[in-house]
C-alpha positions in Angstrom: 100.2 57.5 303.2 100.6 54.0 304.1 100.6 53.2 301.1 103.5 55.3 299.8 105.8 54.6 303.1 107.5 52.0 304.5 106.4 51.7 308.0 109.5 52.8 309.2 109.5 55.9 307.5 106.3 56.5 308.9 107.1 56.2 312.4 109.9 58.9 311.2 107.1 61.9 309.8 104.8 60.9 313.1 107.6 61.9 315.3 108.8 64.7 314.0 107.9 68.3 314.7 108.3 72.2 314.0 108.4 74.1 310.9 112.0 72.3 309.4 110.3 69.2 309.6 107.4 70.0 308.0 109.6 71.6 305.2 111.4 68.4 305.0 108.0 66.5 305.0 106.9 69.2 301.4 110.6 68.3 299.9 110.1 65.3 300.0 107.1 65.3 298.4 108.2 67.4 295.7 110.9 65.2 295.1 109.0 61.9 294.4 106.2 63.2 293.3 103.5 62.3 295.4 100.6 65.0 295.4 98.7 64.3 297.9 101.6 64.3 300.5 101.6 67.4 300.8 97.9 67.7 302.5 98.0 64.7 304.2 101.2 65.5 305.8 100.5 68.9 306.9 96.7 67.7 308.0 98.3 64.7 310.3 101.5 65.6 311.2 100.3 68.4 313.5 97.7 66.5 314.9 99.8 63.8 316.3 102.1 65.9 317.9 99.2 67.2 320.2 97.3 63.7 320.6 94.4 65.2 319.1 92.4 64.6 316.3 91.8 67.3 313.7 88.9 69.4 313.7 86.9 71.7 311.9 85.6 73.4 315.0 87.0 76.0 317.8 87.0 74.6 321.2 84.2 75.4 322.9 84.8 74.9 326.6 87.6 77.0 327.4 89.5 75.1 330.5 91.4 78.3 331.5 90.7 81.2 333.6 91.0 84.6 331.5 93.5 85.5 333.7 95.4 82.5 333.0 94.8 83.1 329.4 95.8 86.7 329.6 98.9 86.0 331.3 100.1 83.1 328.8 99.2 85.5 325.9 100.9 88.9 327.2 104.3 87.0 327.9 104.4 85.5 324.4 103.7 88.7 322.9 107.3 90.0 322.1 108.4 87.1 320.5 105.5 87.0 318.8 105.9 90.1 317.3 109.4 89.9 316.8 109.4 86.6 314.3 106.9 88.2 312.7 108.7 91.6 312.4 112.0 90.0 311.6 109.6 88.6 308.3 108.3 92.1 306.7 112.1 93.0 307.6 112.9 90.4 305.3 110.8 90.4 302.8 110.4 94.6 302.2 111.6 97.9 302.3 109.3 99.4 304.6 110.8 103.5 305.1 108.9 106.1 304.6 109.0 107.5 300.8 106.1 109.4 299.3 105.8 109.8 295.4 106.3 113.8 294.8 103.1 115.5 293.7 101.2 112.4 294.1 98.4 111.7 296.7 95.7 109.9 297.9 91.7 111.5 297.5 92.4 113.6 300.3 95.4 114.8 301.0 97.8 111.5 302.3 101.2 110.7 300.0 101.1 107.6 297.6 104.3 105.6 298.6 106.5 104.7 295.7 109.4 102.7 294.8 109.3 98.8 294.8 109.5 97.7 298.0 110.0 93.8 297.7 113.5 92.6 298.4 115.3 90.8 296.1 118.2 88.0 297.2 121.6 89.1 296.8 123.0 89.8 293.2 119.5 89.4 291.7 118.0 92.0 289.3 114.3 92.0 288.5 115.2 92.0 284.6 117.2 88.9 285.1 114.4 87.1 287.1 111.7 88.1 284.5 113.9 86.3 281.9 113.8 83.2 283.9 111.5 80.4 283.3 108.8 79.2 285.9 110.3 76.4 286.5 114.0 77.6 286.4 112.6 80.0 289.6 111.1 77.2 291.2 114.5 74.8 290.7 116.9 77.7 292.1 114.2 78.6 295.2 115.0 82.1 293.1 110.5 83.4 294.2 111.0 86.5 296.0 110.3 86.2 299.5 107.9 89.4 299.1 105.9 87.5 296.4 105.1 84.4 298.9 101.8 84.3 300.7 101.8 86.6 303.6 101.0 85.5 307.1 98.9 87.1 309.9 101.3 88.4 312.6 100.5 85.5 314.5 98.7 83.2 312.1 97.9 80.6 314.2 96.0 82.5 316.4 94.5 85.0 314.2 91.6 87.2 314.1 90.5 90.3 313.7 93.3 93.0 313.9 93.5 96.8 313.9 96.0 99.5 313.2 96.6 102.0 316.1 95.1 105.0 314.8 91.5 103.2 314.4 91.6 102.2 317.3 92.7 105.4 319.0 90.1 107.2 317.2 86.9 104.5 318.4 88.5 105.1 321.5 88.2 108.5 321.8 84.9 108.9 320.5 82.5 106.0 321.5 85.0 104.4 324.6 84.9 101.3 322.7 89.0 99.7 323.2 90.0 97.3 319.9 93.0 97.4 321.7 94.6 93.4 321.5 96.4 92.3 324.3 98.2 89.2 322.3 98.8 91.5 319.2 99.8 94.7 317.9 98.9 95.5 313.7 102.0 94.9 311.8 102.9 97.6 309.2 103.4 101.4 309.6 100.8 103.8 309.1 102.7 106.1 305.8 102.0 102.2 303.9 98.6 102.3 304.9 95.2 104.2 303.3 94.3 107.6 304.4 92.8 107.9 307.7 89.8 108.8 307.6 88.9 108.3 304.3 86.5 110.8 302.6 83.0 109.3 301.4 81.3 109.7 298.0 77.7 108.9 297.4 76.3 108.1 293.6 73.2 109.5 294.7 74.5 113.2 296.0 78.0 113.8 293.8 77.5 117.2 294.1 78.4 117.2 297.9 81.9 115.6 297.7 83.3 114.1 300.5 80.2 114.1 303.2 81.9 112.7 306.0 83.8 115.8 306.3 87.1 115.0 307.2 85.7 113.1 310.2 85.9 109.1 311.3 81.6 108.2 310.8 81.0 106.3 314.2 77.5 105.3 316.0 78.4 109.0 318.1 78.0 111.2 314.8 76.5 108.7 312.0 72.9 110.9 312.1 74.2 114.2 312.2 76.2 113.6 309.2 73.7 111.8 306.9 70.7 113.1 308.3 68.7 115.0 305.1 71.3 113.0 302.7 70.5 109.6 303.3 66.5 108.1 303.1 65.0 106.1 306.3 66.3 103.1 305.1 69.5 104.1 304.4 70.0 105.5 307.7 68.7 103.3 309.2 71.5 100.8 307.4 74.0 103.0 308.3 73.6 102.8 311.9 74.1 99.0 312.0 77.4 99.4 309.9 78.4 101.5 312.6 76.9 99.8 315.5 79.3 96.9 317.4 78.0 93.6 317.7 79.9 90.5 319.5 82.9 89.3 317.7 85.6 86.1 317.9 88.0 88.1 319.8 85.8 91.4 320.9 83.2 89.5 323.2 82.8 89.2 326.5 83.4 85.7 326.8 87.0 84.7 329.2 88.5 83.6 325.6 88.2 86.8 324.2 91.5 89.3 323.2 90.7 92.5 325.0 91.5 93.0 328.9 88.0 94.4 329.1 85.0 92.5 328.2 84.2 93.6 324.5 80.6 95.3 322.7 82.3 94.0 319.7 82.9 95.2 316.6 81.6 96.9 313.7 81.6 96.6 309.8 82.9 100.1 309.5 85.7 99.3 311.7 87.2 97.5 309.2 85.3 99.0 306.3 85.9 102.7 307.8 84.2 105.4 306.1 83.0 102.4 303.3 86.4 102.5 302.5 89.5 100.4 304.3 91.8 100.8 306.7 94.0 97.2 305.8 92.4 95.8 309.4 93.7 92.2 308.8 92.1 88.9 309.9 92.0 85.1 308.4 89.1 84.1 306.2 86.7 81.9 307.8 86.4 79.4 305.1 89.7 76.9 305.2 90.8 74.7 307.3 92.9 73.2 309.0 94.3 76.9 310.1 98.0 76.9 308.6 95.9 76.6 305.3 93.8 79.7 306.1 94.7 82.9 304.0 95.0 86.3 305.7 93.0 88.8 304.8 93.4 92.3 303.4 90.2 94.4 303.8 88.8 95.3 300.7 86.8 99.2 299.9 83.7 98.9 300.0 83.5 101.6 297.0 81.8 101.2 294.5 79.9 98.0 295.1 77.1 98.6 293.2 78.8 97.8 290.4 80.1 94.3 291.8 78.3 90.8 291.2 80.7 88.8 293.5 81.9 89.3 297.4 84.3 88.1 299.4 88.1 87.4 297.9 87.4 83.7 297.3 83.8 82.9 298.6 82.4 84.2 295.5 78.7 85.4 297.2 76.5 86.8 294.7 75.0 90.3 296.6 76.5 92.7 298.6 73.4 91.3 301.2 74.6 87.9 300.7 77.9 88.9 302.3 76.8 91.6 304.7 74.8 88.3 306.0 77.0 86.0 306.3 80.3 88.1 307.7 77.5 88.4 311.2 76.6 85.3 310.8 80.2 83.6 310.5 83.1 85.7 309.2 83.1 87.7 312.5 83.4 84.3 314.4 86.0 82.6 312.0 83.0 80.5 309.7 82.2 78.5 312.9 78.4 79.0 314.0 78.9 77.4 317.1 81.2 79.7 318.8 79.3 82.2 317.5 76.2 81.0 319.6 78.4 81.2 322.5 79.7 84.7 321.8 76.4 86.3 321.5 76.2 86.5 317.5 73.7 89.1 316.3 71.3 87.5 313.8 70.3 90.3 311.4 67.1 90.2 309.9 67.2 90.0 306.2 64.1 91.5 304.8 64.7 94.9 306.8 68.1 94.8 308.6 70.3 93.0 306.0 68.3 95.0 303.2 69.1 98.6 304.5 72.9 97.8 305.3 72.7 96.6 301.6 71.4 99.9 300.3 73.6 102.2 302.0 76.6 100.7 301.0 75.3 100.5 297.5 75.6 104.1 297.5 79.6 104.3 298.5 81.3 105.5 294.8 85.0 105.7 293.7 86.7 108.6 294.2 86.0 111.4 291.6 89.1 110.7 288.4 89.2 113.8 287.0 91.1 112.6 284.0 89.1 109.6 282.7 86.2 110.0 280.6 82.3 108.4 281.0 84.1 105.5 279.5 86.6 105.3 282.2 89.8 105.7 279.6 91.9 108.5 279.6 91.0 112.2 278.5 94.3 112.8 276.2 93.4 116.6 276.6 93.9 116.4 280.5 96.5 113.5 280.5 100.4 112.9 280.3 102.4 111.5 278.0 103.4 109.3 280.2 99.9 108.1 281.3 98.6 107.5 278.0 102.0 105.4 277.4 100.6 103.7 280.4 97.1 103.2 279.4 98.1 101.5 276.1 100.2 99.0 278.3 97.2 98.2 280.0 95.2 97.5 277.5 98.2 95.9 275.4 101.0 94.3 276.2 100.6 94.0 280.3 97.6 92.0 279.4 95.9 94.0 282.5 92.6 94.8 280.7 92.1 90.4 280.2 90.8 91.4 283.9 90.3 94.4 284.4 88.3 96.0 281.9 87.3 99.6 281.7 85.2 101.3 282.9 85.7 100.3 286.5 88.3 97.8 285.7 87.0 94.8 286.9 85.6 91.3 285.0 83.5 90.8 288.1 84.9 86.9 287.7 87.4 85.2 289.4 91.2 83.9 288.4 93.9 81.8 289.6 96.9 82.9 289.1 98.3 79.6 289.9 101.1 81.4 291.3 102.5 78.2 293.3 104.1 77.6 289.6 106.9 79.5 291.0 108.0 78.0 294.0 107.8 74.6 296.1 105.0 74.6 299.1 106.2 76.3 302.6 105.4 76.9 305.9 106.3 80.2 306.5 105.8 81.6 310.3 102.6 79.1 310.9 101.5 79.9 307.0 100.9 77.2 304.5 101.9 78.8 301.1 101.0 76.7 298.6 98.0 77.2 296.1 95.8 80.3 296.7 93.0 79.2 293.8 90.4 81.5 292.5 90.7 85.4 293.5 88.2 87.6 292.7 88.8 90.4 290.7 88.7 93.8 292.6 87.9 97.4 290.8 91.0 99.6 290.0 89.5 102.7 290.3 91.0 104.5 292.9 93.7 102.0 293.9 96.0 104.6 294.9 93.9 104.6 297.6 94.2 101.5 298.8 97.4 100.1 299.7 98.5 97.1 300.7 98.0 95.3 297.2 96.7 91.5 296.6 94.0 89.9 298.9 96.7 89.5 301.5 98.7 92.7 301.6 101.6 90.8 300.7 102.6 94.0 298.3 103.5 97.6 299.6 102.8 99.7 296.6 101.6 100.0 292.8 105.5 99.7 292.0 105.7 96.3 294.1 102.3 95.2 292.5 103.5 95.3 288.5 106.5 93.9 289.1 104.7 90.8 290.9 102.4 90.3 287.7 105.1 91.1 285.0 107.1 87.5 286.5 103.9 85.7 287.3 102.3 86.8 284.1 105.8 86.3 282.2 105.3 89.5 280.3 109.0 90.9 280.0 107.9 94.4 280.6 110.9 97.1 280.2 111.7 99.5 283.8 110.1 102.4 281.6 107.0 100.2 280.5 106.8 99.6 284.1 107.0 103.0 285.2 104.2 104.4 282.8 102.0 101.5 283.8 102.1 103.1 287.4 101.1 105.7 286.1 98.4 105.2 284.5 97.4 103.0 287.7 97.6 106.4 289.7 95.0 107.8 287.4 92.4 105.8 287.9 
């Protein structure tokens, strides 16, 4: 920077502090030009207004008593929450409105409608005709289509939705309750609770979990005679709680209680999702972090990468390293201190491995063995939909049949569209590469993007007819969604 700035203005961007400022600070490097402003602003500025150095790692001593901490953390709560609910107030239409006739593999209503707000006296049509750039120059990026921020992002971690946590409650005593935090968005925009299960090996059983929540209190009664040893065995530690960044029993954890921890198939519930949020593990400094929207875990037999951006090349791979350091924000020495679980990777890592191999897609009773549409079974409007895809929405360029997925990564480079932000402790600025998820059964899986940052199908097409610049007509858009719900 010294190099760019007169002295005097750098006594000006070292003094100055909160979110304006640093909005200022991104401005003004828009404005002249200077690239790397932008991370060596954010990186410093925050810094000096503590006088402390950055760091890559968590503190390690805590100097409070958990009291102390659980005091501080309770009282900040409400505001907390209410900056972050004044943002999804903002930014989306979050009411309760269920497509007619349409509905998740069990029984829960698909949400419909576009949910993303638009500024006053904007139309979707007339911001699809606009130009990157012209978007960018009139700040015209709909606030919905920005990066979206962990309720309180720079804290973060692992977060739950009430009825997981009421249900691992009731069944094994185990509280994911957060004293600092409650999960943000309302359960009619979330997946089905609890999701049914489908194994490639035993299709002629259906869902096998029965309608129930699969926990470490019924996990052998249920897959007992299905499974194999191993698989069983893998099961048990997906359902089995081990120490976690803020489920511990250390006096910095988030729980009033001391903590067993959690469990993959809290977030992962049934092998499926139940949008449990947290911040990847992999970034830093933390306003750079992305949050994260928990992927299915269906049908990963048919997946060669894992993890939204850490690109790991076997479902063991990342089974490993989310113990190892996902579940302690990527930094091993905390973990130490929490008690981290070391799973063994021959047997342990191995068995977890198989079993989730096994999770499928839903069954999609209109596609054929090559994962297009049976015209005998489908609508007119569907097939409409399905040509879309594979036409003029470009959709297929990444999602190919038949589980609609490249198994690559993309960047969107969606930070064409507007200039870098800090939004509510947020950095939005470039995402990068994103993996490519499946399609197949998307219905089931709202929030959309590796973020959440879009409510429904509806929201999710009209986010990549701007960024993609394809000019898609409302009825184009509406078969597309369609087809999407056939998947």
């Amino acid at each position: 920077m010294s190099s760019v700035l007169a002295t005097g203005e750098r006594t000006r961007i070292i003094g100055v502090k909160g979110e304006k400022t640093m909005t200022r600070l991104l401005r003004f490097q828009t404005a002249t030009g200077i690239a790397s402003l932008v991370v060596a602003a954010v990186q410093t500025a925050f810094p000096q207004e503590t006088g402390k150095p950055a760091s890559s790692y968590s503190p390690v001593v805590i100097h409070e008593a958990f009291a102390t901490i659980r005091a501080r953390m309770e009282a900040a709560k409400p505001e907390v929450m209410k900056r972050h609910t004044a943002l999804l107030e903002e930014r989306y239409d979050l009411s309760n409105r269920p497509a007619s006739g349409v509905t998740m593999a069990r029984s829960k209503p698909v949400q419909q409608g576009v949910r993303v707000k638009l500024a006053s006296g904007r139309t979707w049509d007339a911001l699809a005709r606009m130009t990157p750039e012209e978007i960018k120059s009139g700040d015209a990026f709909p606030k919905g289509f920005f990066p979206l921020p962990h309720p309180n992002h720079a804290e973060g971690g692992m977060l739950f939705p009430r009825f997981l946590i009421d249900e691992i409650k009731a069944q094994e005593q185990r509280d994911l309750t957060r004293f600092d935090l409650d999960f943000d968005f309302p359960d009619h925009l979330l997946p089905e609770f609890p999701a049914p299960i489908f194994l490639t090996t035993r299709p002629d059983l259906g869902d096998v979990s029965h309608g129930k929540l699969v926990t470490i209190d019924n996990f052998h009664e249920l897959f007992n005679g299905i499974l194999n040893p191993k698989q069983l065995e893998g099961l048990r530690l997906l359902v089995t709680a081990f120490p976690q960044q803020q489920f511990n029993g250390t006096e910095d954890r988030r729980t009033i209680r001391p903590s067993r921890g959690a469990a993959c198939f809290d977030c992962h519930a049934n092998g499926h999702t139940t949008s449990a949020t947290h911040l990847v593990g992999d970034i830093r400094p933390q306003q750079f972090r992305h949050r994260i929207d928990t992927p299915s875990l269906r049908g990963v037999n048919i997946q060669r990468l894992f993890g939204s951006q850490r690109a790991l090349k076997s479902v063991e791979d990342f089974t490993e390293f989310e113990q190892r350091a996902a579940y302690f924000d990527g930094d091993p020495v905390t973990a130490t201190k929490k008690g981290v679980n070391i799973l063994e990777r021959g047997s342990q890592v191995h068995f977890m491995g198989e079993f989730q191999s096994l999770l499928d897609f839903p069954p999609a009773p209109k596609l054929k063995i090559d994962g297009k549409l049976d015209p005998k079974k489908a609508t007119a409007q569907e097939v409409r939909g399905q040509d879309l895809f594979f036409g003029k929405a470009q959709c297929a360029s990444c999602h190919p049949a038949p589980y609609y997925t490249d198994n690559l990564m993309h960047n969107l480079r969606v930070e064409r569209f507007y200039n870098p932000r800090l939004i509510n402790g947020r950095m939005a600025s470039a995402d990068g590469p994103i993996k490519t998820f499946p399609l197949r059964g998307i219905k089931d899986s709202p929030p959309y993007l590796h973020d959440s940052r879009l409510m429904t199908l509806e929201d999710t097409v009209e986010f990549f007819n701007l960024v993609l610049e394809l000019r898609l007509t409302q009825p184009e858009k509406a078969d597309l969604v369609a087809f999407l719900r056939a998947l």
